[in-house]
C-alpha positions as CSV (number, residue, x, y, z in Angstrom):
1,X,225.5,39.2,311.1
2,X,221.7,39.6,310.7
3,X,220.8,42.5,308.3
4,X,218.3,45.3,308.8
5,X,214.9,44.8,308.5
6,X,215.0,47.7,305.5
7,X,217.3,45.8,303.5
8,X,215.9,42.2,304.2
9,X,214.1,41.3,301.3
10,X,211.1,39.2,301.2
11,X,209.5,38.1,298.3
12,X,205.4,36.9,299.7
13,X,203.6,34.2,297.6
14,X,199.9,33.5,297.9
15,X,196.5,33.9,295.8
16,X,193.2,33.5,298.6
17,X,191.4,35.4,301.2
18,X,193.3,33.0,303.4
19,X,196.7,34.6,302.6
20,X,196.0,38.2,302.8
21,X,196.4,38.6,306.5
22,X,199.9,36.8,306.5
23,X,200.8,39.5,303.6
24,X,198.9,42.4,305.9
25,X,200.9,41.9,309.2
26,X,204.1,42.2,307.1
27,X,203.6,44.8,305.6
28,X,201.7,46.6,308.5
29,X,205.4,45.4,310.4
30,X,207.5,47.5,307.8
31,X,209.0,44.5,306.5
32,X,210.8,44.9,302.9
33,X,208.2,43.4,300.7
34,X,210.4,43.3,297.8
35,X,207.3,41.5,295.5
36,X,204.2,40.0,295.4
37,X,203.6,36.2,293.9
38,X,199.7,35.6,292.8
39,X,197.9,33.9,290.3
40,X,196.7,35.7,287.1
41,X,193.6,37.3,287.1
42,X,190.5,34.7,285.9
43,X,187.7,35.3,284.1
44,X,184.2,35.1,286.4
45,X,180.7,35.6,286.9
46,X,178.1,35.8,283.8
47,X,179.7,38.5,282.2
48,X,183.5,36.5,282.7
49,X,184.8,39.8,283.6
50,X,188.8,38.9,284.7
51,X,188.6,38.4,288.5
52,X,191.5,39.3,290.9
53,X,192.9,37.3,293.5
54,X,192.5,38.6,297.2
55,X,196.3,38.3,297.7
56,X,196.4,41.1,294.6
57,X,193.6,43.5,295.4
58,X,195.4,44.3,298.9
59,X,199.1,44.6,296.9
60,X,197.3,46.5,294.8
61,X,196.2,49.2,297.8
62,X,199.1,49.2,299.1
63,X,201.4,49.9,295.7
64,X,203.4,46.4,295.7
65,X,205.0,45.2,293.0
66,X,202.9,42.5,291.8
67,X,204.0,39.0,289.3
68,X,201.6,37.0,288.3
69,X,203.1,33.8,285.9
70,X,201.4,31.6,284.1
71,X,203.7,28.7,284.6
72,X,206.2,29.5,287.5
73,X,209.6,28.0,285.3
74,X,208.8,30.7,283.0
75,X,212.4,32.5,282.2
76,X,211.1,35.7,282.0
77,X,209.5,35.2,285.7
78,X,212.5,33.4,287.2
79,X,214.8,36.2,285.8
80,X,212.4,38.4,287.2
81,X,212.8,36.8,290.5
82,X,216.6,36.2,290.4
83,X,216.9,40.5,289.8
84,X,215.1,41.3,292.8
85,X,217.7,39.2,294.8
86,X,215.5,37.9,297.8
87,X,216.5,37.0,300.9
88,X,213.3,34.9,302.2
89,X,210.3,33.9,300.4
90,X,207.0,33.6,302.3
91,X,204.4,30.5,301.0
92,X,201.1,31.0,302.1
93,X,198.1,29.3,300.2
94,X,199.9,29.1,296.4
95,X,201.1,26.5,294.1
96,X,203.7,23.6,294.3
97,X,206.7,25.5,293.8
98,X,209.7,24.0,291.6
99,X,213.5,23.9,293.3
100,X,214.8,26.7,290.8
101,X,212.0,29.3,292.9
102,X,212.0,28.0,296.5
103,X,215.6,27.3,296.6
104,X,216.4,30.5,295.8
105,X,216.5,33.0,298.2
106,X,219.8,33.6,300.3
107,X,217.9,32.1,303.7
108,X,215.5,30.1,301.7
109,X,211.1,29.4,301.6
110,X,208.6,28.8,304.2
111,X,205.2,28.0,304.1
112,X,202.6,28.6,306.7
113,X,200.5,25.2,306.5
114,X,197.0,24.8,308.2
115,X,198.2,21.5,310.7
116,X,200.1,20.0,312.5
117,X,203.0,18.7,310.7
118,X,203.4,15.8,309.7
119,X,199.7,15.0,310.2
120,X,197.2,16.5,306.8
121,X,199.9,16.8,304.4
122,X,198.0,18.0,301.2
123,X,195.8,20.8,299.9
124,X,192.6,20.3,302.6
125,X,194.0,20.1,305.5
126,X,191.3,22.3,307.7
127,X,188.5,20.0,305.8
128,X,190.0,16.7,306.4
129,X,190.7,17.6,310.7
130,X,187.1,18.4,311.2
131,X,185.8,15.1,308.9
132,X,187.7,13.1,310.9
133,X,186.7,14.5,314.2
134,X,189.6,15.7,315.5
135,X,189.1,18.1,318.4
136,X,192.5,19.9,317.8
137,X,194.5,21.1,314.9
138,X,197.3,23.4,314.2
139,X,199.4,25.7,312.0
140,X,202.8,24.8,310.8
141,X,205.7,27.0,309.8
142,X,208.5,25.0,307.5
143,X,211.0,25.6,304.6
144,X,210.0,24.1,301.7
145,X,212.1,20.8,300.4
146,X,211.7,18.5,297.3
147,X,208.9,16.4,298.6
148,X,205.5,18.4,299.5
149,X,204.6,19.6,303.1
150,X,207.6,17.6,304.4
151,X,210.3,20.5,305.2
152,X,211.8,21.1,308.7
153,X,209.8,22.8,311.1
154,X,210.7,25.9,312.2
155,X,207.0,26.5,314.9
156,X,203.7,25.2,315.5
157,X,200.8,26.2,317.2
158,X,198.4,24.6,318.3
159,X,194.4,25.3,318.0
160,X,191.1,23.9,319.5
161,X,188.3,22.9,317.2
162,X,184.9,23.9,318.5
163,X,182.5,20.7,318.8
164,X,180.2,22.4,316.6
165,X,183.0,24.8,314.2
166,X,182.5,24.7,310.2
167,X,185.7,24.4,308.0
168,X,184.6,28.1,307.2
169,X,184.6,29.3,310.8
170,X,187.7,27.4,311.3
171,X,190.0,28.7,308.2
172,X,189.0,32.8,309.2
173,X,190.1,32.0,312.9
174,X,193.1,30.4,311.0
175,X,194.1,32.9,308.8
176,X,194.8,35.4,311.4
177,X,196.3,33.2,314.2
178,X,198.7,31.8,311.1
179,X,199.6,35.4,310.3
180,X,200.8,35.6,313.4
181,X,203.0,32.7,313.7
182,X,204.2,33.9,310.3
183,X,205.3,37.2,311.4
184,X,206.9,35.3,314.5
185,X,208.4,33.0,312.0
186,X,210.3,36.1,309.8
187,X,211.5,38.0,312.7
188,X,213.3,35.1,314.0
189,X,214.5,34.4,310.5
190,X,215.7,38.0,310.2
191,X,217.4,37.7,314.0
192,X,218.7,34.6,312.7
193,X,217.4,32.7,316.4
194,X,215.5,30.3,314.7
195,X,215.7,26.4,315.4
196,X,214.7,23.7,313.2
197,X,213.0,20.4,313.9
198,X,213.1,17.7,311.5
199,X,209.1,16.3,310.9
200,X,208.8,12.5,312.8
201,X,206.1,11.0,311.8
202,X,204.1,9.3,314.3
203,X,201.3,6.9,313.7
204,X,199.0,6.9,312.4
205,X,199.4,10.0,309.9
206,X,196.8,11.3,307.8
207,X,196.7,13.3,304.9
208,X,194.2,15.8,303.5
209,X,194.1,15.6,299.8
210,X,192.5,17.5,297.7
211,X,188.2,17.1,298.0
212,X,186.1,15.5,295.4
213,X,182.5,15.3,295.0
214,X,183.1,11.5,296.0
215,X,183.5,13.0,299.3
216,X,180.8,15.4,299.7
217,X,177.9,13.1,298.9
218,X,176.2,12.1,302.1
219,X,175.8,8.3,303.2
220,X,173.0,7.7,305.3
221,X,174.2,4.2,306.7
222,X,176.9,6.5,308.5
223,X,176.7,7.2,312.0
224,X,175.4,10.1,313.1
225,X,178.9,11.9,314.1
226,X,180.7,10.6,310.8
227,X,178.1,12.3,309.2
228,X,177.8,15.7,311.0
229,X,181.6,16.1,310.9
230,X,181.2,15.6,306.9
231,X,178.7,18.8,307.2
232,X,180.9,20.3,309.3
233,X,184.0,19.8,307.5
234,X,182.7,20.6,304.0
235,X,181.0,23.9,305.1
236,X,180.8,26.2,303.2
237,X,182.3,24.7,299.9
238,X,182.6,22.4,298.8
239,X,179.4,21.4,300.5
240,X,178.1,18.0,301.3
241,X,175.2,17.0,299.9
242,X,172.5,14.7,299.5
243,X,169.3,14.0,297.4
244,X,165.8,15.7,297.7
245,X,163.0,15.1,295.7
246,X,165.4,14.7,292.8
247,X,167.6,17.2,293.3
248,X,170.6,18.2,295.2
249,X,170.2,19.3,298.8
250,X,173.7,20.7,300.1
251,X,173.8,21.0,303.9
252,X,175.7,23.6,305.2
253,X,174.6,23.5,309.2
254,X,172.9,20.6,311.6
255,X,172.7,19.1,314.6
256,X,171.4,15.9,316.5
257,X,168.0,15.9,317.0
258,X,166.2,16.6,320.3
259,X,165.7,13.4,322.1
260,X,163.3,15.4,324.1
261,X,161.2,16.3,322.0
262,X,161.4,13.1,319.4
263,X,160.6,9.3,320.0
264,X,163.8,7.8,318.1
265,X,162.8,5.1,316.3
266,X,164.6,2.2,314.3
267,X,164.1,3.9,310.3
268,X,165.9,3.4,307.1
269,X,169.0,5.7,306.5
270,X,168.0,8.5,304.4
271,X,164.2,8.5,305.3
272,X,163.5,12.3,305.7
273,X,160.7,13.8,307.7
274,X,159.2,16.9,308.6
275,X,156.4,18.9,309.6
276,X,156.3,21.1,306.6
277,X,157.4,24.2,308.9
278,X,159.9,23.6,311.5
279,X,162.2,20.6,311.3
280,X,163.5,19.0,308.7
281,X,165.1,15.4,309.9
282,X,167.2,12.4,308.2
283,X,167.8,9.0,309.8
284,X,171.5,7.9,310.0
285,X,172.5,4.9,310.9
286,X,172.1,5.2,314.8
287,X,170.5,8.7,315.4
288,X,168.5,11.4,313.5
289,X,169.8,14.4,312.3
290,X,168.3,18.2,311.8
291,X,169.4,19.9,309.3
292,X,170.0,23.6,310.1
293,X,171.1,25.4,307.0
294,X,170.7,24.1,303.0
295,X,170.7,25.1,299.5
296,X,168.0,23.6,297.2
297,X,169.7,22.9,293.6
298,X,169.1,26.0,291.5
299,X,168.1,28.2,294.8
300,X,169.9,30.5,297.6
301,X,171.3,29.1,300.9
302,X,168.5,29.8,303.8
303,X,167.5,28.0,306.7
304,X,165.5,25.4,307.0
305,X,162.2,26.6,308.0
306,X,162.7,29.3,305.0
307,X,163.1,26.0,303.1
308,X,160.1,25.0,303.9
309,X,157.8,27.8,303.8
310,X,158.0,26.7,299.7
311,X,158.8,23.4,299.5
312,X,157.4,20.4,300.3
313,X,158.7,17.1,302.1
């Protein structure tokens, strides 16, 4: 017999901006948010003033009870836990959670995950979809098992990625679209009229580990779509980058140059151009590129031809 929603606890887990609207619809639902999972507060800025996580600041408005472990097999936070005597834990954007915490809840833990199950197991998924040029992506409801991102699915939903969408744009349309396949998720949990499929992998699966700077730097030699989707999928952080009169350029924005208006020729990967106030252009292997939006090392982000009202090429 399903219970009410009053007395259906749920304890939410989740620390970024990305989580907050997941925790929001909940609440905002009446949901019995029994607690409130987050990382502890970190020191920041120049002053290393202790910084709170998004996911706390709104628990915070709205008077949630709010644990924030160090190390998550803790006694003290696992008895914590066990006293509030949840019913369903909710995963979105937190740690690797060990079998004593997600397998105890009465129904058990889900976690909303930013693909399309089995494809982009690992931490950057979002990144790793628009680096490798896909042109569609997903989120991914599942309970959580022993081995990571591999639980039985309980929905999906799909999602177009614009030909031209950063990682940035495409994690805030995320966040909200996955907030509501999460509430989706919990009400058929708490109607118990949910059915789960088991994850079939189908080749060839990617994953979407997490990024290094390896990653980010910028090989010329590339083609020009390999390397736009690099921009693309590492903007706004980490960033991609390359190197500009010996220092680090990170390119946020860009986009092919305009055949119209530019003789291609065959030039080295890497050579930059410009007229010192419009353009600012790199040769990839096959095509030139524009870049749109940078950050000088040691400077603010601006566009280009704000670059290069004081620097020159």
């Amino acid at each position: 017999m399903p219970k009410e929603k009053k007395d259906f606890r749920i304890v939410f887990m989740g620390t970024p901006e990305f989580a907050v609207p997941s925790l929001a619809i909940l609440v905002k639902n009446d949901f019995n948010i029994s607690a409130v999972v987050t990382a502890p507060d970190k020191p920041a800025g120049r002053g290393l003033h202790l910084h709170e996580s998004a996911v706390k600041k709104y628990a915070t408005e709205k008077n949630l009870f709010v644990l924030q472990p160090e190390k998550l097999k803790s006694p003290d936070f696992i008895e914590s836990l066990n006293a509030l005597q949840p019913d369903l834990m909710v995963v979105v954007a937190f740690r690797m959670l060990p079998e004593i915490i997600w397998s105890m809840p009465a129904v058990g833990t889900f976690n909303l995950h930013a693909s399309l199950l089995p494809q982009y197991r690992g931490a950057a998924p979002i990144n790793w979809a628009i680096m490798n040029g896909e042109k569609e992506t997903g989120l991914t409801t599942f309970f959580l098992e022993h081995e990571i991102d591999t639980g039985a699915i309980i929905l999906q939903e799909k999602i177009s990625i614009g030909e031209n969408e950063t990682a940035g744009e495409l994690h805030d349309r995320m966040k909200i679209e996955g907030a509501n396949l999460v509430l989706k998720t919990v009400n058929l949990i708490l109607n118990e009229e949910y059915k789960l499929t088991p994850q079939v992998a189908v080749q060839p699966v990617y994953s979407a580990p997490k990024i290094f700077s390896e990653q980010c730097e910028i090989n010329w030699a590339k083609s020009y779509s390999e390397i736009q989707n690099q921009i693309r999928g590492l903007s706004p952080y980490p960033g991609a980058f390359t190197t500009l009169n010996g220092k680090m350029l990170k390119v946020f924005k860009s986009k092919k140059s305009d055949v119209e208006n530019f003789q291609i020729q065959k030039s080295e990967p890497g050579k930059a151009e410009s007229d010192g106030k419009t353009f600012l252009r790199f040769h990839c292997a096959d095509f030139p590129i524009d870049l749109l939006e940078i950050q000088l090392e040691g400077k603010k982000r601006m566009n280009v031809q704000e670059f290069l009202r004081g620097n020159k090429i």
